[in-house]
C-alpha positions, 0 to 999 in steps of 0.5 A: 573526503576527510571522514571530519568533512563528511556530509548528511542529509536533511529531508522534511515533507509537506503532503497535501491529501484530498479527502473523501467527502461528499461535498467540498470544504466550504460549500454544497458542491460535489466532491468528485475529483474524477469529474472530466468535464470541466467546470460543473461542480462549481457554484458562487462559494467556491468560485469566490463571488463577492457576497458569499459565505463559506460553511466548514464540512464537519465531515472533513474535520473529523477525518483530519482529526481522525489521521491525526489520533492515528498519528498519535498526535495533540488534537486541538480543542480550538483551531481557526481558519485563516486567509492565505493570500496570493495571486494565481489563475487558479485561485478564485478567491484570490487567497485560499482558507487554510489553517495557520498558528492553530492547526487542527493536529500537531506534535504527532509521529509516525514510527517506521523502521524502529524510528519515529518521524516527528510530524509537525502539524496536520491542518485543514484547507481547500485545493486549488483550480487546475490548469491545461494548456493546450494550443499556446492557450491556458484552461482552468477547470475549477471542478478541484478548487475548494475540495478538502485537502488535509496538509501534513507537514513532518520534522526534518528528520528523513535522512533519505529517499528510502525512508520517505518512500516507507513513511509515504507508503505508510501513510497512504496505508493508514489514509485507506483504513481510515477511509479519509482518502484513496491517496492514489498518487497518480490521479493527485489525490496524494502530493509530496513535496521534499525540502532537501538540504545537505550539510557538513555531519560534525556541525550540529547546528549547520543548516543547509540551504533547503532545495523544494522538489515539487511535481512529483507523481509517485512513491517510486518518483519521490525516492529517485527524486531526493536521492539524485538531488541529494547527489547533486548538492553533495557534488555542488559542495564537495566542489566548493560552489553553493546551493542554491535555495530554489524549487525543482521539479523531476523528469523521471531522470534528474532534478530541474530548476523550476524558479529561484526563491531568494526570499520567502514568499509573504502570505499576509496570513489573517483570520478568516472573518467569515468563519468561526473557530472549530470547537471540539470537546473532550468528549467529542475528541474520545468519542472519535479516538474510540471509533478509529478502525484497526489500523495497520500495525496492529492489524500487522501484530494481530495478524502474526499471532493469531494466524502465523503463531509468531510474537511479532510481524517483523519475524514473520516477513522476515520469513515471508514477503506475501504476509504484508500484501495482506495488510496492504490490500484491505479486501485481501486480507479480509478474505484471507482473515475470514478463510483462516477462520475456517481453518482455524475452527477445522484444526480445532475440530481435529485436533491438528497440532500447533506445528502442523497448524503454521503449515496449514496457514502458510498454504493459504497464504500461498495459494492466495496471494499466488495462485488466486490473486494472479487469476483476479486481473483487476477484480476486487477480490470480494466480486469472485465467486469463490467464497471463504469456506469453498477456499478453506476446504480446498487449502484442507483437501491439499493439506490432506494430500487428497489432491495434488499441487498440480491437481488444486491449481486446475480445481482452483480456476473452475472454482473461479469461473463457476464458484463451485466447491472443491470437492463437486469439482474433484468428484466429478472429474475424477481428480482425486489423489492417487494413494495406493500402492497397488493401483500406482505399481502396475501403471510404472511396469506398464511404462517399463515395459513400453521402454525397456531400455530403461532400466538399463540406462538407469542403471548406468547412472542415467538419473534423468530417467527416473523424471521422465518415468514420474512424467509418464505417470503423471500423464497418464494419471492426469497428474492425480498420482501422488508424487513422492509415493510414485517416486518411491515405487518408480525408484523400487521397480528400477532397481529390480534386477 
């Protein structure tokens, strides 16, 4: 391809979220998307019996209002619910209130990767009914029809299947910390639909047809999925033939059409008679602004500098992938936070320097987000009976080399099945470190003297003996021995004439 001919790719989304409330958008019905026996959080309001009146859950408003101010955008002090009208089996109403001209929230961004994604406008709705079909015969379970579901809606401004994956991601991350929604992906409480388009890169004013990609279930899927169709109409176009505008959903291997959209569909948007305008004051607006949790990135900037001693997170997870499993998982790095007070507070007592203080840190890291976190199997970690300070004097009792790596790991799993502390457990057990000298010489003689043969095969450059001699050590120890002090004096005796 002629580098003046080459071609970019255009990629805006549309995100519908359910929120967590008790109730659902207009009427007293629980919200429980998890409900499996269908039909029974139902009532006249959202079936849409004739006569009924709607009320907005003020609830779900200030969770909108809340990821809004957290995706710094324009909240608006009037917003008004329209009817979007059109005929499915899973609307009962026959329309479904949403949000047209005057949304909640616009004008906002999400920065990802040194880049700011615009976001469009964030708007308030109900959700639909859901379909099964089953034996040639279609269900509608209308238990979902009328939860809250938020829709955010961002500027063209993806140029691919990686950005809208970390853009995903971090929304999600910030939906958890603001406790608006789970947004888990695979139960359908976070939905992304894609519009891809690819266009000639020396036009700036060229727009390509636009492709919707629907059903998707998760971020792995909706990476693959705009990558492939990017793919695809870039082949279409360096062919000669044309895009079509349609939809297309994904198999978990390639795109498939779903239905042609020569022309788009008419809503006959109109002003929800039957409720009134949400007023939100200034001071309404401040008051929800200041009550906004820590949220990811600051959580990601204090993080670094109050715990890893760096200026900014990118410089420490360059440095280590764990760092952002403790932003990821809230429960997580609450634990985390709460144990590196404790070191914190211990260093300050003892006057530990500032070098030694980032080791001390990267420990805890390491045995939580390795050793510890692979023995929860799906426990939250606020259920486990090891508490933060136990934690904390086990990271120190390492640090002080008064128990092996080999050692701490055993300490570590009695620690979780009984919740006792490290050193009742070392005590008990007799698993202390092994420092001295004098107690570590006669037991390398011992094993020299078992096989005296070798010294000599050392001695003709047999280096795999020196491993075999620290593991005969470590097992008759019970790897309590201290592993580069026994190194030094194994390697002392061998060279003994």
């Amino acid at each position: 391809m002629h580098e003046s001919d080459r071609l970019k790719s255009v990629i805006g989304l549309e995100i519908h979220v359910q929120l967590r409330t008790l109730s659902k958008m207009f009427c007293a019905c629980a919200n429980d998307p998890n409900e499996t026996t269908p039909n029974v959080n139902i009532c006249p309001i959202c079936l849409g019996h004739p006569g009924t009146l709607p009320t907005a859950n003020a609830e779900a408003v200030k969770k909108v209002v809340q990821v809004g101010l957290a995706l710094n955008c324009e909240i608006s002090s009037k917003s008004e619910f329209t009817r979007k009208s059109y005929f499915y089996a899973d609307l009962p109403k026959g329309y479904q209130i949403s949000q047209s001209d005057n949304p909640l929230c616009s004008n906002g961004f999400l920065n990802i990767s040194n880049r700011k994604i615009r976001i469009q406008r964030i708007h308030l709705e109900e959700d639909t009914g859901r379909l099964a079909h089953e034996k040639g015969i279609s269900l509608v379970d209308f238990n979902r029809a009328g939860l809250p579901l938020m829709e955010l809606v961002t500027e063209p401004d993806f140029c691919d299947g990686k950005e809208v994956d970390e853009f995903s991601r971090e929304l999600q991350l910030i939906l958890r910390y603001l406790n608006a929604s789970d947004a888990d992906m695979e139960k359908g409480e976070m939905r992304i639909e894609a519009n891809v388009s690819v266009q000639p890169e020396k036009d700036i004013h060229a727009s390509g047809t636009k492709v919707e990609l629907k059903n998707i279930n998760s971020f792995h899927a909706v990476r693959n999925a705009i990558d492939y169709e990017i793919a695809r109409q870039s082949d279409l176009i360096n062919c000669g033939k044309k895009v079509a505008q349609e939809t297309r959903g994904w198999d978990g291997q390639i795109t498939i059409l779903q239905r042609k959209k020569e022309i788009a569909q008419e809503y006959r948007y109109f002003p929800e008679p039957d409720l009134p305008p949400i007023r939100l004051s200034e001071k309404e607006i401040e008051d929800i602004k200041n009550n906004l949790p820590e949220l990811p990135e600051i959580k990601r900037q204090r993080f670094a500098k109050e715990y890893f001693f760096v200026d900014s997170a990118s410089e420490f997870r360059s440095e280590s992938g764990d760092f952002e499993s403790l932003i990821r998982d809230i429960n997580l790095g609450y634990y985390f936070e709460k144990t590196a007070s404790e070191l914190l507070s211990w260093m300050k007592d003892e006057k530990i320097s500032h070098d030694k203080s980032g080791i001390l840190i990267k420990l805890l890291l390491n045995y939580l987000t390795t050793d510890l976190k692979s023995m929860l199997n799906g426990v939250s970690i606020n259920d486990i009976k090891i508490t933060p300070e136990n934690f904390a004097e086990l990271i120190i009792l390492i640090f002080q080399n008064k128990i092996s790596s080999r050692i701490a790991k055993d300490v570590l799993r009695e620690m979780f099945n009984t919740g006792r502390d490290p050193s009742h457990i070392i005590e008990s057990k007799n698993l202390a470190q092994i420092n001295d000298e004098s107690a570590i010489r006669p037991l390398v003689s011992e094993i020299l003297s078992e096989y005296p043969k070798l010294k000599d095969d050392y001695k003709k450059g047999k280096l795999s003996v020196m491993q075999f001699l620290i593991g005969q050590l470590m097992k008759k120890t019970r790897g309590t021995i201290e592993p580069d002090l026994a190194r030094k004096i194994t390697e002392e005796e061998l060279n003994k004439s």
